[in-house]
C-alpha positions in Angstrom: -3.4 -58.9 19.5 -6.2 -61.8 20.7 -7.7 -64.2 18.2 -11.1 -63.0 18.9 -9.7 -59.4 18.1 -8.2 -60.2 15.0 -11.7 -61.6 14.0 -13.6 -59.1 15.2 -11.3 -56.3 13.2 -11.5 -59.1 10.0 -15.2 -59.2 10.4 -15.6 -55.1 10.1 -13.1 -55.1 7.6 -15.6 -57.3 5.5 -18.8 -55.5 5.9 -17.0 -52.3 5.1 -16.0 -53.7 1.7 -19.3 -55.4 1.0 -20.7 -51.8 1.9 -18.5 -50.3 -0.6 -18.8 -53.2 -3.2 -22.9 -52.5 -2.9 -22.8 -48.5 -3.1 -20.9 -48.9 -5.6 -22.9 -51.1 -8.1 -26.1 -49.9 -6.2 -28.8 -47.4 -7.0 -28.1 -45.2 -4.3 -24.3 -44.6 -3.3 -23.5 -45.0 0.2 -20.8 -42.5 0.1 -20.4 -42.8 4.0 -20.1 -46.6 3.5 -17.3 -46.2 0.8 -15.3 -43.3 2.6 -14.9 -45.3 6.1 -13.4 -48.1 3.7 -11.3 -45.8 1.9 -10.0 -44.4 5.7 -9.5 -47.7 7.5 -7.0 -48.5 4.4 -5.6 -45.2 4.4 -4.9 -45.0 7.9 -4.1 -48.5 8.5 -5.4 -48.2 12.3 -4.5 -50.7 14.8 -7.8 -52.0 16.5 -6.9 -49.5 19.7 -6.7 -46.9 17.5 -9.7 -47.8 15.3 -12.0 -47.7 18.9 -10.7 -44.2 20.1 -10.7 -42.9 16.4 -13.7 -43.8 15.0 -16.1 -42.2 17.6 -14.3 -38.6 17.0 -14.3 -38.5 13.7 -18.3 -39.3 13.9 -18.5 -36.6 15.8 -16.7 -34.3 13.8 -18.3 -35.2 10.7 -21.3 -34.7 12.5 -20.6 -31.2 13.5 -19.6 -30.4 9.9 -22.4 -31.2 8.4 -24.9 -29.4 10.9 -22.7 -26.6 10.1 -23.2 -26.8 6.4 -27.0 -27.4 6.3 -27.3 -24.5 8.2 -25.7 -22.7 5.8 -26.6 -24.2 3.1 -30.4 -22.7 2.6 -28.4 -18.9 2.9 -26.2 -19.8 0.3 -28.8 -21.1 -2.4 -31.3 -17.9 -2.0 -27.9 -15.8 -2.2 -27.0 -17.5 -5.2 -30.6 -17.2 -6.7 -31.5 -13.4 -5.8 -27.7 -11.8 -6.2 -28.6 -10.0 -9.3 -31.6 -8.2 -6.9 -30.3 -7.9 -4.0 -29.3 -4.5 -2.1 -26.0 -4.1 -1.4 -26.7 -4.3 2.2 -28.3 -7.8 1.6 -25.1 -8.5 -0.8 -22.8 -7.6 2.1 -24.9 -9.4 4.6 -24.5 -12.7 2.6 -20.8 -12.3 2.1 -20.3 -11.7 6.1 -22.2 -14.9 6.6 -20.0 -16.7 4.7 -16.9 -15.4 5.9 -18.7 -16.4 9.4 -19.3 -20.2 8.5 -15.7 -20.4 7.2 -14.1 -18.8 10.6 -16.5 -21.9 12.2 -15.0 -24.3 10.0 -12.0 -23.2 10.8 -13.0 -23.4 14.3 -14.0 -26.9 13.9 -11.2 -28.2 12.2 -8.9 -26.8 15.1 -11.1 -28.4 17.7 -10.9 -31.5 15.9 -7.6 -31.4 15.2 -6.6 -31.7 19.0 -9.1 -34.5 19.4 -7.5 -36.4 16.5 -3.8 -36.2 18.0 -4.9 -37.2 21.5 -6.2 -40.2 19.7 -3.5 -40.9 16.9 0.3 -40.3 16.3 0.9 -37.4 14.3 1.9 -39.2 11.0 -1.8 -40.6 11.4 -3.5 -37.7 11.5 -1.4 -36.2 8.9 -2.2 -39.5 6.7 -6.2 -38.7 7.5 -6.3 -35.6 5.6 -4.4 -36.3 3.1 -6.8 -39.4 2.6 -9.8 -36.9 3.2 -8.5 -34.8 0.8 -7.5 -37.9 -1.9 -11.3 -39.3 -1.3 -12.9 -35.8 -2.2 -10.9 -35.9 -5.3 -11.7 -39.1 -6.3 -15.4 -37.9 -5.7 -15.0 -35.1 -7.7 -13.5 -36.9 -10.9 -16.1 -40.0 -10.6 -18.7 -37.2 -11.1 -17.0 -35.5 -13.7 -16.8 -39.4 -15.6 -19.9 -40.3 -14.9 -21.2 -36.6 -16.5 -19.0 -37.0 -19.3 -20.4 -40.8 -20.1 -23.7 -39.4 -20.3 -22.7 -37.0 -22.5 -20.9 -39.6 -24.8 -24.3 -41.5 -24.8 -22.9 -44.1 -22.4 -23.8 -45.3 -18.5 -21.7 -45.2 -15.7 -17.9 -44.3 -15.6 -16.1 -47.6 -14.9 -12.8 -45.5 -14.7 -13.7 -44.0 -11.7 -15.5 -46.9 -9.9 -12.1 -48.8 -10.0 -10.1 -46.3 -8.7 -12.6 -46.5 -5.4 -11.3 -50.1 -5.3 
């Protein structure tokens, strides 16, 4: 690996932390700042890797989320009217869902050949683990922070030093 390389990968390396470093102790969480620090550690990726990697996995993330915004208006009136709704409209809902979860499905499979044309299997493997690890820290920082307010108290320190 070049000098300059090594410098360059040192130099995004840095900003990512000081992104995570800011969403965390910031008003408004970068989650996408703290998750691409979270993966980079995770996956350990070689500068190679890190070029042909990180442009798929935009993409896919990108491709999720269009898919769930679309969704994610059906879901809410669903939720709100289900008590009044037909059970044609009931059925209608359900079959939409089961749609957007064969798409997922789709998705993931699409991306899933991307991913090993661009990393060695144990890589891949270690990206949704670390996907899934980073969701779950998510999900308990919420659940402290929800449970500090409850106690009276601001924050949920636990959590913000696990992101670390």
């Amino acid at each position: 690996m070049t000098m300059q390389l090594k410098y360059t990968l040192l130099a995004v390396l840095m900003m990512a932390s000081a992104w995570m470093v800011k969403a965390q102790n910031g008003d408004g969480q970068n989650v996408e700042a703290i998750r691409i620090a979270y993966l980079t550690r995770q996956l350990n990726l070689t500068p190679e890797e890190a070029q042909q990697f990180w442009p798929v996995y935009n993409q896919a993330q990108d491709e999720l989320k269009a898919l769930k915004l679309g969704q994610r208006q059906e879901v809410r009136t669903a939720r709100r009217n289900f008590d009044t709704m037909s059970d044609a409209e009931v059925e209608e809902a359900v079959n939409t869902m089961v749609e957007v979860k064969q798409k997922e499905l789709d998705l993931f499979m699409k991306h899933h050949e991307q991913y090993i044309k661009v990393l060695p299997i144990r890589k891949v493997a270690k990206l949704y683990k670390a996907e899934a690890d980073f969701r779950q820290m998510l999900l308990d920082r919420i659940k402290e922070r929800q449970e500090a307010r409850q106690n009276g108290r601001v924050g949920g320190v636990g959590a913000r030093n696990r992101l670390r």
